[in-house]
DSSP file (Angstrom, degrees, kcal/mol; ACC not computed):
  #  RESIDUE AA STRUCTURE BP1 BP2  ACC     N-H-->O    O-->H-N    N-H-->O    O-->H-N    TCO  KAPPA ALPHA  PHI   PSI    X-CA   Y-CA   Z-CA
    1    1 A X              0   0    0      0, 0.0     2,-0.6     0, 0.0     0, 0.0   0.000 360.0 360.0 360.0 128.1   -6.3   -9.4  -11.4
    2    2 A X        -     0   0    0     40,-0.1     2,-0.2     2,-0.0     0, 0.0  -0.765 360.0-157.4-107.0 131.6   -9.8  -10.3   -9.4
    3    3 A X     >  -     0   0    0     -2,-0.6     4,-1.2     1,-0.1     2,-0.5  -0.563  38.6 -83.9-101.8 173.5  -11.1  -13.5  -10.3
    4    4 A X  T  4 S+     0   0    0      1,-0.3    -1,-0.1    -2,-0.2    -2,-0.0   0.024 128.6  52.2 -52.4  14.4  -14.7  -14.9  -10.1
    5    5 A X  T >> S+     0   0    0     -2,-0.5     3,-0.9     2,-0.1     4,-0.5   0.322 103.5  56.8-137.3 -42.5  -14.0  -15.9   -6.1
    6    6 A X  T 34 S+     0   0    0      1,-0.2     4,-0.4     2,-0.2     3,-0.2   0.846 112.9  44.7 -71.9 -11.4  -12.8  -12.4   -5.4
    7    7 A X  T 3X S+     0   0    0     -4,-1.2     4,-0.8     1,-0.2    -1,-0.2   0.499 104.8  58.2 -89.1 -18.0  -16.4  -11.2   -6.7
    8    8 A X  T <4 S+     0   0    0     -3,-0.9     4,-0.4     2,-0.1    -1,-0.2   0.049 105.8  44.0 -94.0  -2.2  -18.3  -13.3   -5.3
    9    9 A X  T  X S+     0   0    0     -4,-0.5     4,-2.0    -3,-0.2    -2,-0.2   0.553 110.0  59.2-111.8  -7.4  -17.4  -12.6   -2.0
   10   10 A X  H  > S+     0   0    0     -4,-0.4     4,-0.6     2,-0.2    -2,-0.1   0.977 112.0  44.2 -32.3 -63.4  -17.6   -8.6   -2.8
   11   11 A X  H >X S+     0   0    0     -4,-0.8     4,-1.2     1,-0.3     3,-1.1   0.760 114.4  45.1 -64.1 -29.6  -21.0   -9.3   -3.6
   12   12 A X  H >> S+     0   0    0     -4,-0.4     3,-1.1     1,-0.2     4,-0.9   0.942 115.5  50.9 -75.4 -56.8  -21.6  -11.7   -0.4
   13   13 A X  H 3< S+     0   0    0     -4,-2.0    -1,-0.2     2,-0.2    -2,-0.2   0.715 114.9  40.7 -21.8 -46.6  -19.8   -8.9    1.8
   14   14 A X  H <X S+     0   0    0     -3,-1.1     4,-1.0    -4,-0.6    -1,-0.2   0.725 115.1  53.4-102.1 -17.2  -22.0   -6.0    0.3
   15   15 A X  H <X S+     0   0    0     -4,-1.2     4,-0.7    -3,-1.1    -2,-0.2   0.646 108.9  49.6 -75.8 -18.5  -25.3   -8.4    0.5
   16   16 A X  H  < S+     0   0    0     -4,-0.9    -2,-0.2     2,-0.2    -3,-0.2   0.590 111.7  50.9 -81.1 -30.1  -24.5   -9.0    4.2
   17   17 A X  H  > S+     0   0    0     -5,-0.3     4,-1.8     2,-0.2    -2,-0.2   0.842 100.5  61.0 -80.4 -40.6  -24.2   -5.2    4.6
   18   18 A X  H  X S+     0   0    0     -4,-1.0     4,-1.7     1,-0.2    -2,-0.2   0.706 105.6  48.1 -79.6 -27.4  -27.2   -4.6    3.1
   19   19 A X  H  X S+     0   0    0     -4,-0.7     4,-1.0     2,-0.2    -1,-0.2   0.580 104.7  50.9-102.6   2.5  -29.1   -6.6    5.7
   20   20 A X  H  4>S+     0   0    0      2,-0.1     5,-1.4    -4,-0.1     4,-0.3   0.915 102.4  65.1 -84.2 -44.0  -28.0   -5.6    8.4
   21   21 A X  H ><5S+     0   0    0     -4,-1.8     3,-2.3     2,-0.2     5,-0.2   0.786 105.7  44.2  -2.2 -78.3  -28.7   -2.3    7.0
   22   22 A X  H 3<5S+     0   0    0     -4,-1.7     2,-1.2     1,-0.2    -1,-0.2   0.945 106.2  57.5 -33.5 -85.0  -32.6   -3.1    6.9
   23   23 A X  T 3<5S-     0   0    0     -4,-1.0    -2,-0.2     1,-0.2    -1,-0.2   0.305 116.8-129.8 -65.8   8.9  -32.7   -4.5   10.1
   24   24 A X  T < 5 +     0   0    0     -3,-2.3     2,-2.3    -2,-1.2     3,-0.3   0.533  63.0 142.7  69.3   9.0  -31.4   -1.3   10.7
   25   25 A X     >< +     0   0    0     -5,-1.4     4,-2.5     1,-0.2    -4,-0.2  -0.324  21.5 165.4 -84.6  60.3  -28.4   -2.3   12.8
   26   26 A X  H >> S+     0   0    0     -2,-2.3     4,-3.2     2,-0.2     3,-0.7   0.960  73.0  47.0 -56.2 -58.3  -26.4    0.5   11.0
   27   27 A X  H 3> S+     0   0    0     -3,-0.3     4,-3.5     1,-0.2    -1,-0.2   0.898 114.4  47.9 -18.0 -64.0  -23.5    0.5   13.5
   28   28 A X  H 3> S+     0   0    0      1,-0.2     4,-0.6     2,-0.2    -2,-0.2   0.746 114.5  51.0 -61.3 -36.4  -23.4   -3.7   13.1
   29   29 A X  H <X S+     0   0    0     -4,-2.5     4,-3.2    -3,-0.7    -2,-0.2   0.879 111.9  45.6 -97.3 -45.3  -23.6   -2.8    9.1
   30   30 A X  H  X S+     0   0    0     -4,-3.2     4,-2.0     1,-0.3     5,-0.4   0.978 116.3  42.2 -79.1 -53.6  -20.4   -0.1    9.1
   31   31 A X  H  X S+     0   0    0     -4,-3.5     4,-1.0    -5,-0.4    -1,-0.3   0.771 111.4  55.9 -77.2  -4.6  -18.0   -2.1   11.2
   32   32 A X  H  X S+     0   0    0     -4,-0.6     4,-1.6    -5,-0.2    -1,-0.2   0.864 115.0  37.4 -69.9 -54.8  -18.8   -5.4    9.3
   33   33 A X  H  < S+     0   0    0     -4,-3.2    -2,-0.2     2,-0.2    -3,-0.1   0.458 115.7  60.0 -99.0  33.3  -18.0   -3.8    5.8
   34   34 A X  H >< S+     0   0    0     -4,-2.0     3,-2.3    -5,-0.1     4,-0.3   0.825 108.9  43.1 -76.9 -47.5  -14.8   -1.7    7.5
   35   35 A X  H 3< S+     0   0    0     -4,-1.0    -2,-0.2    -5,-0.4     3,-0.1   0.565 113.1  47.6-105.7  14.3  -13.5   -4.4    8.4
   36   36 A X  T 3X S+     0   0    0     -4,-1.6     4,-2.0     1,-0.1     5,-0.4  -0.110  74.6 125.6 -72.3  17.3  -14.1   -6.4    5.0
   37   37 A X  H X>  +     0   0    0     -3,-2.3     4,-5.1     1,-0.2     3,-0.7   0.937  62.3  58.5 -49.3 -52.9  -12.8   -3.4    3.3
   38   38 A X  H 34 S+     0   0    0      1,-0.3     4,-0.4    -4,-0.3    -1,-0.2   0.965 110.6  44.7 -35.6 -54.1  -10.1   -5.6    1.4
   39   39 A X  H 34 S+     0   0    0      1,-0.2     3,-0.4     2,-0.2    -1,-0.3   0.851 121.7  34.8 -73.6 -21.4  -12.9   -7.7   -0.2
   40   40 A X  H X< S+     0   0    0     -4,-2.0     3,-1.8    -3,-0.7    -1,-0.2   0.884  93.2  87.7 -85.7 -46.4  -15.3   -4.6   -1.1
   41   41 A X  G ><  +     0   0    0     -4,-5.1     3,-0.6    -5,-0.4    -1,-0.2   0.582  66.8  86.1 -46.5  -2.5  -12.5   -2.4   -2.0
   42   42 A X  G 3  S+     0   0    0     -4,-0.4    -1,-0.3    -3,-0.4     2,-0.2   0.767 101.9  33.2 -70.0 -12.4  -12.8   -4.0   -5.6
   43   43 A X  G <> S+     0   0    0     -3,-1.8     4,-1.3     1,-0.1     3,-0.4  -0.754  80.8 175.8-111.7  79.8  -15.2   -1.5   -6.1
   44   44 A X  H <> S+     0   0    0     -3,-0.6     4,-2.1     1,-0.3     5,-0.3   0.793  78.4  52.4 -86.5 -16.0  -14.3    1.7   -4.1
   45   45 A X  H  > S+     0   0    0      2,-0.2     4,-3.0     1,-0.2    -1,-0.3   0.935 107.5  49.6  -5.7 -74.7  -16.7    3.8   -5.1
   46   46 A X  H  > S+     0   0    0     -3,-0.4     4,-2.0     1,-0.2    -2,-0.2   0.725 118.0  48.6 -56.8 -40.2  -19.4    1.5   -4.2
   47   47 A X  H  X S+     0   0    0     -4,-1.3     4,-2.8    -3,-0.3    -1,-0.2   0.883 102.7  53.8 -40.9 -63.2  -17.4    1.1   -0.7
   48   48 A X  H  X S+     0   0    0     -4,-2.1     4,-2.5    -5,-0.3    -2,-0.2   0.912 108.4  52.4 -80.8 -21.3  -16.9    4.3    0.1
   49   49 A X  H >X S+     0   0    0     -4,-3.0     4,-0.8    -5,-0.3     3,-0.5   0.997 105.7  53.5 -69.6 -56.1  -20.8    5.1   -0.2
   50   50 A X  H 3X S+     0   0    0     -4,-2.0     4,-2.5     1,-0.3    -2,-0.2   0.819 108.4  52.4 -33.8 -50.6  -21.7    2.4    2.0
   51   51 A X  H 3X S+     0   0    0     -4,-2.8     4,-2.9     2,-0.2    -1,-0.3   0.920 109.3  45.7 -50.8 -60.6  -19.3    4.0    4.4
   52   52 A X  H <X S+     0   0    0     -4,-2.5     4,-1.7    -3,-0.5     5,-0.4   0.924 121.1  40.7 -39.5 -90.6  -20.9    7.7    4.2
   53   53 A X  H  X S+     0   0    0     -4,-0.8     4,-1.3     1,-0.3    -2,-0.2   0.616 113.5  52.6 -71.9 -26.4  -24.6    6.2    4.6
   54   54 A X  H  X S+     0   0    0     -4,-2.5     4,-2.3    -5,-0.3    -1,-0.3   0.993 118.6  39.3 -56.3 -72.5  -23.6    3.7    7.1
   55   55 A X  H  <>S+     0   0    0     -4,-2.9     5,-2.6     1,-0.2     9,-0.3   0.714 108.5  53.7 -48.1 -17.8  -22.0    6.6    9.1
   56   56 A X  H ><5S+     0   0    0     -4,-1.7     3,-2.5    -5,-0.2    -1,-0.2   0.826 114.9  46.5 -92.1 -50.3  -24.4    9.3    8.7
   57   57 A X  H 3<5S+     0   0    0     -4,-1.3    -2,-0.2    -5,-0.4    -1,-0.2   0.920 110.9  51.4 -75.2 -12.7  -27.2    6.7   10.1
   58   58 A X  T 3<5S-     0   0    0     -4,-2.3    -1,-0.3   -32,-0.2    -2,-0.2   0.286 118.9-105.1 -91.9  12.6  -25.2    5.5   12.9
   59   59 A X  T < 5S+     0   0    0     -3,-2.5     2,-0.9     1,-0.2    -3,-0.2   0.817  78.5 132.3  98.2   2.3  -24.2    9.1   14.5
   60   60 A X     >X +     0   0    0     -5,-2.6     4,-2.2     1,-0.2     5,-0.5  -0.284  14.7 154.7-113.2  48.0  -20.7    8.9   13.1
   61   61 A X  H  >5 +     0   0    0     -2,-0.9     4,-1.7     1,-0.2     5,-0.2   0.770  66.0  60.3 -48.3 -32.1  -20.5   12.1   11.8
   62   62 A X  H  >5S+     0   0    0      1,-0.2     4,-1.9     2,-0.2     3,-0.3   0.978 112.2  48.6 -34.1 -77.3  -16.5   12.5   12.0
   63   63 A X  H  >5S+     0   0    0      2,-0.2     4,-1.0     1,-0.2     3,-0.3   0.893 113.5  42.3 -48.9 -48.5  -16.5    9.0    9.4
   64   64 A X  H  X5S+     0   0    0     -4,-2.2     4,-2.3    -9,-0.3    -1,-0.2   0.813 110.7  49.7 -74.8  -8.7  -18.8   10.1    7.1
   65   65 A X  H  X<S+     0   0    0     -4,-1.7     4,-0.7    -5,-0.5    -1,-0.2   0.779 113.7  53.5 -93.9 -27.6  -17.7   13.5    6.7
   66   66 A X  H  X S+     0   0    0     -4,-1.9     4,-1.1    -3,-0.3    -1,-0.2   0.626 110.7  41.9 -67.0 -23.6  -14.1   11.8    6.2
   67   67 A X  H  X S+     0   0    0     -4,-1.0     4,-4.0     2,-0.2     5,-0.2   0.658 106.6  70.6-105.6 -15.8  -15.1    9.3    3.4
   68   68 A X  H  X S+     0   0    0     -4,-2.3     4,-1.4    -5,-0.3    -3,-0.2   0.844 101.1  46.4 -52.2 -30.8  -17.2   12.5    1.9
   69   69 A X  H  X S+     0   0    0     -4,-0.7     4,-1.1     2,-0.2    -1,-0.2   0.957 108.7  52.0 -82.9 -26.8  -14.0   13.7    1.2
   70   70 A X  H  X S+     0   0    0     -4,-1.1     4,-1.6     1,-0.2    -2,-0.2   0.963 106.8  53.5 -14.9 -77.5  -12.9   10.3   -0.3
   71   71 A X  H  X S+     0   0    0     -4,-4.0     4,-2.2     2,-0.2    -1,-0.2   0.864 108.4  51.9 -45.0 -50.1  -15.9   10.4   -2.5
   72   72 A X  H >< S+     0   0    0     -4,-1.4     3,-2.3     1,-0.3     5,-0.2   0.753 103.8  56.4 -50.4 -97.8  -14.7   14.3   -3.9
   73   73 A X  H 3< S+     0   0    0     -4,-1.1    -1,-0.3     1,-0.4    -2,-0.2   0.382 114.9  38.4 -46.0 -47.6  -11.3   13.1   -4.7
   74   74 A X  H 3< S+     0   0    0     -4,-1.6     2,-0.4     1,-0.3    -1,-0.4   1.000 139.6   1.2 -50.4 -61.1  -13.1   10.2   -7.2
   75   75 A X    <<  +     0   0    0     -3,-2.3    -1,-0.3    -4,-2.2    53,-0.1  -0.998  59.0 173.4-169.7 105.2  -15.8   12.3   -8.5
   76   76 A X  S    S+     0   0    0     -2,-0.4    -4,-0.1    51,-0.2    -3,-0.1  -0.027  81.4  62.6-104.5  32.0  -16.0   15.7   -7.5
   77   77 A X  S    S+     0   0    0     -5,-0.2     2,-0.6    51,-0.1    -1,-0.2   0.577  75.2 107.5-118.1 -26.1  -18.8   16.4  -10.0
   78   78 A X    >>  -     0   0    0      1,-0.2     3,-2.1    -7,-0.1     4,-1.1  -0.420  59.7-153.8 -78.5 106.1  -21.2   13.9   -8.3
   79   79 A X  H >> S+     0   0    0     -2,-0.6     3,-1.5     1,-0.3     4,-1.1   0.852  86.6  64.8 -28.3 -57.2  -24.2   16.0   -6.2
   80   80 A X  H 34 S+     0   0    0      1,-0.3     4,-0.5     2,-0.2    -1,-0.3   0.521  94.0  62.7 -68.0   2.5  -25.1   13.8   -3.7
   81   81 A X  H <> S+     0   0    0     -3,-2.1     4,-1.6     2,-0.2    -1,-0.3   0.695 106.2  44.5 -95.7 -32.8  -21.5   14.1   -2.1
   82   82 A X  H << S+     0   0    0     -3,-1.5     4,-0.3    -4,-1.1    -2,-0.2   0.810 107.8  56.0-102.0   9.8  -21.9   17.6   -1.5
   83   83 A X  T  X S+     0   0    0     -4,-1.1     4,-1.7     3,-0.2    11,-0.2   0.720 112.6  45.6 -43.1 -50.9  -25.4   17.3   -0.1
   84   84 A X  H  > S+     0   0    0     -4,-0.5     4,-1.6    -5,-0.3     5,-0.4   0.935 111.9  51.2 -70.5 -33.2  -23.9   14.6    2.5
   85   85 A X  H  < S+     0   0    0     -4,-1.6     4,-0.3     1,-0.2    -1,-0.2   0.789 110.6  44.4 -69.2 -30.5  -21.3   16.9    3.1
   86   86 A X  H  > S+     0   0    0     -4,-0.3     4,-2.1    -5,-0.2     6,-0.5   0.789 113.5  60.3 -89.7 -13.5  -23.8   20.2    3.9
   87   87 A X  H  X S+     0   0    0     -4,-1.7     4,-1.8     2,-0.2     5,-0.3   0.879 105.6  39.5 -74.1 -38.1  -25.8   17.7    5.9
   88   88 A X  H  < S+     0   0    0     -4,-1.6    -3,-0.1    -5,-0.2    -2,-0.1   0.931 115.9  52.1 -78.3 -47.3  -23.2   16.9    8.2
   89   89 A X  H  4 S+     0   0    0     -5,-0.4    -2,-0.2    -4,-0.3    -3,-0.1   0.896 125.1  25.5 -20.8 -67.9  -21.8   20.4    8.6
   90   90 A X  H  < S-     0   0    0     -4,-2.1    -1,-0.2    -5,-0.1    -2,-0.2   0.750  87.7-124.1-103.0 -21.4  -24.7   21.6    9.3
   91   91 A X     <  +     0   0    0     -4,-1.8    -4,-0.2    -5,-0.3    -3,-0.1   0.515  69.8 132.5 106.3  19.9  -27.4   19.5   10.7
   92   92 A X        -     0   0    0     -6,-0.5     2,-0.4    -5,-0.3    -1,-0.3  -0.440  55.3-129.5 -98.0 153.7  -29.7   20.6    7.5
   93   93 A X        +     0   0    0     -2,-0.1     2,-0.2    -3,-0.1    -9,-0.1  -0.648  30.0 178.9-148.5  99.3  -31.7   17.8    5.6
   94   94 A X        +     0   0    0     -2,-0.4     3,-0.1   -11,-0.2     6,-0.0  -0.339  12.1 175.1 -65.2 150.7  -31.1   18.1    2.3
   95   95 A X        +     0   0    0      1,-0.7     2,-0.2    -2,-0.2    -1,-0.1   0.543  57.4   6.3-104.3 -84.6  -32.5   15.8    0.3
   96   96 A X  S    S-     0   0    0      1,-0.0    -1,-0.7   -13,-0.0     4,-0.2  -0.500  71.1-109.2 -91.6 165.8  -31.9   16.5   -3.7
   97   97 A X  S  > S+     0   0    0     -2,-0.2     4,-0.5     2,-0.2    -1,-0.0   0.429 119.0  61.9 -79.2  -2.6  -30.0   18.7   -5.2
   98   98 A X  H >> S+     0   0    0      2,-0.2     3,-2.3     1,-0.2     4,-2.1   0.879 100.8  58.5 -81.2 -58.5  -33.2   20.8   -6.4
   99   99 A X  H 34 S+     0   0    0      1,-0.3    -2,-0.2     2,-0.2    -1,-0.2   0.568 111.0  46.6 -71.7   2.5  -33.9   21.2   -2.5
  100  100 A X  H 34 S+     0   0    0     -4,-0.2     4,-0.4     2,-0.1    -1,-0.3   0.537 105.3  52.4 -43.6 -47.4  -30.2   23.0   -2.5
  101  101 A X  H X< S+     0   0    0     -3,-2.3     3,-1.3    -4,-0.5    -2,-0.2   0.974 110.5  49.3 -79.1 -40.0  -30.4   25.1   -5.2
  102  102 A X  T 3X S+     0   0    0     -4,-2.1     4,-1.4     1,-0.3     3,-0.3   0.304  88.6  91.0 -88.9  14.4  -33.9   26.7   -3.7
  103  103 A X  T 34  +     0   0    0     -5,-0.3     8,-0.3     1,-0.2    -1,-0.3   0.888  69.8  65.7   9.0 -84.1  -32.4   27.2   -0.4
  104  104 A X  T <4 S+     0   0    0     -3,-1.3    -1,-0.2    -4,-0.4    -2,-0.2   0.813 108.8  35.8 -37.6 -59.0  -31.5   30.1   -1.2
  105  105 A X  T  4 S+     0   0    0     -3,-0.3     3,-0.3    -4,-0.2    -1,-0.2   0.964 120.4  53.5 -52.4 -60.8  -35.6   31.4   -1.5
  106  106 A X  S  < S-     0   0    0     -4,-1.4     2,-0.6     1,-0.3    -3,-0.2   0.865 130.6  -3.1 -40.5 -99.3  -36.6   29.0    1.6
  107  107 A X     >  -     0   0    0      1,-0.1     4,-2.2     2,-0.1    -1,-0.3  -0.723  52.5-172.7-111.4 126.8  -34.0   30.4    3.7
  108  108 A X  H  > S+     0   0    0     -2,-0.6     4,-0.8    -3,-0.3    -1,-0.1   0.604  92.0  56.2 -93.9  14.8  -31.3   32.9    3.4
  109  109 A X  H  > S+     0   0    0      2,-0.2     4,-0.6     3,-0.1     3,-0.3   0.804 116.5  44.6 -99.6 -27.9  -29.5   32.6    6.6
  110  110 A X  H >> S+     0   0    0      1,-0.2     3,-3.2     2,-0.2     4,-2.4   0.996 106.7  53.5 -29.4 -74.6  -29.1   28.9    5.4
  111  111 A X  H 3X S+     0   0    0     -4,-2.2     4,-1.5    -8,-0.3    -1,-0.2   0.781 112.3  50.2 -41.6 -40.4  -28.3   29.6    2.2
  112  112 A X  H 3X S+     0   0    0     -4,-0.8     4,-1.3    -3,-0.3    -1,-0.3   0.514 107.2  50.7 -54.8 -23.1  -25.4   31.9    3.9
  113  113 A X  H <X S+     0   0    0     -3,-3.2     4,-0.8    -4,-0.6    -1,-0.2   0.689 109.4  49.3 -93.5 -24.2  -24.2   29.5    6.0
  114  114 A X  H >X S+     0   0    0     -4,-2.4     4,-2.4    -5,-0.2     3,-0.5   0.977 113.9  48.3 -85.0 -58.4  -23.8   26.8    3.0
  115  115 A X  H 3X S+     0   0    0     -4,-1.5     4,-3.2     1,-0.3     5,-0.2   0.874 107.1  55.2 -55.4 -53.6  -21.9   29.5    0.7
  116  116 A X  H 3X S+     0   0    0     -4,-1.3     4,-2.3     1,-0.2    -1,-0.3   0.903 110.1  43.4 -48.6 -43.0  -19.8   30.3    3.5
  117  117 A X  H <X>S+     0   0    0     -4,-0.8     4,-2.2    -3,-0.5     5,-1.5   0.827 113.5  53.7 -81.4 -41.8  -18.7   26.3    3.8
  118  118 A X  I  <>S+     0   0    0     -4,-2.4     5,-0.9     1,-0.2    -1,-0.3   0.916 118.8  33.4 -80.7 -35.4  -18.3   26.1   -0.1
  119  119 A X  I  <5S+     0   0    0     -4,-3.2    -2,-0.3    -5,-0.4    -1,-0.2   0.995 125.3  44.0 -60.7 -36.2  -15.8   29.3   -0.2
  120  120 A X  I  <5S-     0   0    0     -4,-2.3    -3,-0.2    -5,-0.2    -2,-0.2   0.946 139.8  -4.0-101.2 -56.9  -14.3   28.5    3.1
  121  121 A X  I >X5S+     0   0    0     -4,-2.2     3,-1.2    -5,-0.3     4,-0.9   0.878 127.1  48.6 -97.4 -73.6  -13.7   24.4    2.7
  122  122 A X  I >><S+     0   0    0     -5,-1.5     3,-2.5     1,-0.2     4,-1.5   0.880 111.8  42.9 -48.4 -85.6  -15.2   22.9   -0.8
  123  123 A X  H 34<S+     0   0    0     -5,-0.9    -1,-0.2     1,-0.3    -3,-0.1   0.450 108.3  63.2 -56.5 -22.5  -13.8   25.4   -3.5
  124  124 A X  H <4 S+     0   0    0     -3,-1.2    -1,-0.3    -6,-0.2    -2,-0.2   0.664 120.3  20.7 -63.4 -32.9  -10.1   25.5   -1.9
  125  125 A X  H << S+     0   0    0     -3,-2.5     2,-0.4    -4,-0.9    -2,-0.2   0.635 114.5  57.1-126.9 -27.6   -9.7   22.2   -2.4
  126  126 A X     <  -     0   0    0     -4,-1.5     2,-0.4    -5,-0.2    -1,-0.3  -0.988  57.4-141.9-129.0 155.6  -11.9   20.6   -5.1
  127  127 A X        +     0   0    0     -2,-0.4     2,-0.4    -3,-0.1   -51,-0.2  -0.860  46.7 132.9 -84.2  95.0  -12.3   21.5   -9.0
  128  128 A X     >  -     0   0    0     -2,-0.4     4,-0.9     1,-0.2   -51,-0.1  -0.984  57.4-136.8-160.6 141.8  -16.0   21.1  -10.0
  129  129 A X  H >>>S+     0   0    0     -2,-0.4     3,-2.1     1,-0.2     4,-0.8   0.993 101.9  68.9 -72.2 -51.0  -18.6   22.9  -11.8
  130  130 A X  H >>5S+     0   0    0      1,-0.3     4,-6.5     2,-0.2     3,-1.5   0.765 101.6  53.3 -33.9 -60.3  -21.4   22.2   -9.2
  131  131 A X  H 3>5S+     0   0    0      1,-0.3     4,-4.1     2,-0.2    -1,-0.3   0.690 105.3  49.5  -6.5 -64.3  -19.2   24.5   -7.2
  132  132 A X  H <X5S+     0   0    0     -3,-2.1     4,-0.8    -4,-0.9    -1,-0.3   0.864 117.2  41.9 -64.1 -57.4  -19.4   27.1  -10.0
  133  133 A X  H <X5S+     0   0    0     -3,-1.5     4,-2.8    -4,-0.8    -2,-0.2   0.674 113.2  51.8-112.0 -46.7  -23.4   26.7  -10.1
  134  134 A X  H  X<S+     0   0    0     -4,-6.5     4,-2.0    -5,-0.7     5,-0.3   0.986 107.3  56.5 -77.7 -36.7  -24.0   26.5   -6.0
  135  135 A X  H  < S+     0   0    0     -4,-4.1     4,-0.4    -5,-0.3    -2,-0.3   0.844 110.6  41.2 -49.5 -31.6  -22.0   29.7   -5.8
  136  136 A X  H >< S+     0   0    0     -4,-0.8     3,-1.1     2,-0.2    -1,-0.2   0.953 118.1  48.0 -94.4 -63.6  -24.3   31.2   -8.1
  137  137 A X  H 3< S+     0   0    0     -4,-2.8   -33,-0.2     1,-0.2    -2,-0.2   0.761 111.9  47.3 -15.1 -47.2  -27.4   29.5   -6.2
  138  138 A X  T 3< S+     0   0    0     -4,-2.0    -1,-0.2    -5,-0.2   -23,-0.2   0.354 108.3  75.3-112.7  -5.1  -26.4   30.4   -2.7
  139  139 A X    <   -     0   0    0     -3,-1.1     2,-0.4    -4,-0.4   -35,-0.0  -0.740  47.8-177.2 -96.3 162.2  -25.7   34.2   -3.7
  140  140 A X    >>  -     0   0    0     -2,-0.2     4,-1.1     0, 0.0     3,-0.6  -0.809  49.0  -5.1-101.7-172.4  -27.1   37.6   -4.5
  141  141 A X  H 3> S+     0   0    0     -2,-0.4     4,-1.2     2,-0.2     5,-0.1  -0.073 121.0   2.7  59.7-139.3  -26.1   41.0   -5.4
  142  142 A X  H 3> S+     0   0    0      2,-0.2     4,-2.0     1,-0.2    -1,-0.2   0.750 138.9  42.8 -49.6 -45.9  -22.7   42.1   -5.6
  143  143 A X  H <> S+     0   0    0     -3,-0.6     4,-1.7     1,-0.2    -2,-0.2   0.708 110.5  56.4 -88.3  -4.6  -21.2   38.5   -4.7
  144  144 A X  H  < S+     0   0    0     -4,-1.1     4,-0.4     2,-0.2    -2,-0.2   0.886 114.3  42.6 -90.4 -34.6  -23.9   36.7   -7.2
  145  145 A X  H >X S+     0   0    0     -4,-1.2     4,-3.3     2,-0.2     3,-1.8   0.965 107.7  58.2 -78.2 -38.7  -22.3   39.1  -10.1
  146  146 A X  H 3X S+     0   0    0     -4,-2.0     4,-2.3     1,-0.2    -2,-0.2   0.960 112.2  40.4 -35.3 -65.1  -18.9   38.5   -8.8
  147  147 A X  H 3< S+     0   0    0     -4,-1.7    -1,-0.2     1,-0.2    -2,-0.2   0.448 111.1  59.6 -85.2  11.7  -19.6   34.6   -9.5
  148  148 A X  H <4 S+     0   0    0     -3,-1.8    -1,-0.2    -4,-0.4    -2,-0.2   0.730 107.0  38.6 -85.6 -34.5  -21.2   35.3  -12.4
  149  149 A X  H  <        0   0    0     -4,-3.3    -2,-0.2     1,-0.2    -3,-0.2   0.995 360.0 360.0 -75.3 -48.4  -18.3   37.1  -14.4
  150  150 A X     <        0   0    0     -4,-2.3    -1,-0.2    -5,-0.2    -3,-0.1   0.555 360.0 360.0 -50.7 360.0  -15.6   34.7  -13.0
């Protein structure tokens, strides 16, 4: 049961993170709430994003791209996990999920490289419409009818 003491240090934990954060000491920010994990982990969600954006801005691609997969396995419907996830892959900066779908126009050897990564990794392993909807984004032709009838 988490009482009113265990919530209040969550929040002190995630406010503590959050300035170092500013002050841009992203490194100082990740290993502060790893190794409060206990006390944040009352919200793991909320956790495991702090962990992605902590890593991705300190260089730690390995970590974030490991708690991206966290983040699927809660909510594999949520965009912004597979944006962090084509970011790290690839070195791309996505923003939104609009600048995802139109890829595909921008650039197609992007757009190829991203399709490959969702057949090859993403689609094996998680169940999620976005899936269904970037295949269809990130294709033409012959494989864009293929993933239309399926």
């Amino acid at each position: 049961m988490t009482t009113l003491k265990d919530q209040e240090k969550h929040e002190i934990v995630l406010f503590q993170t959050m300035l170092l954060s500013k002050d841009q000491k992203y490194e100082e920010a990740l290993n502060f709430i790893l190794e409060n994990q206990k006390i944040v982990s009352l919200d793991k969600t909320t956790f495991i994003e702090k962990v992605i954006e902590l890593s991705i801005k300190s260089g730690k691609r390995d970590l974030a791209l490991e708690y991206v997969k966290k983040a699927f396995q809660i909510n594999s419907e949520n965009v912004n996990y597979f944006i962090h996830y084509f970011n790290i892959k690839t070195d791309f900066n996505l923003g939104t999920f609009q600048d995802l779908i139109n890829l595909y126009a921008l650039d197609k050897s992007k757009s190829t490289e991203l399709y490959k990564i969702l057949q090859e990794e993403l689609k094996p392993v998680y169940k999620s419409r976005i899936i269904n909807r970037l295949e269809l984004a990130l294709s033409d032709g012959e494989e864009f009818r293929k993933n239309f009838n399926a």
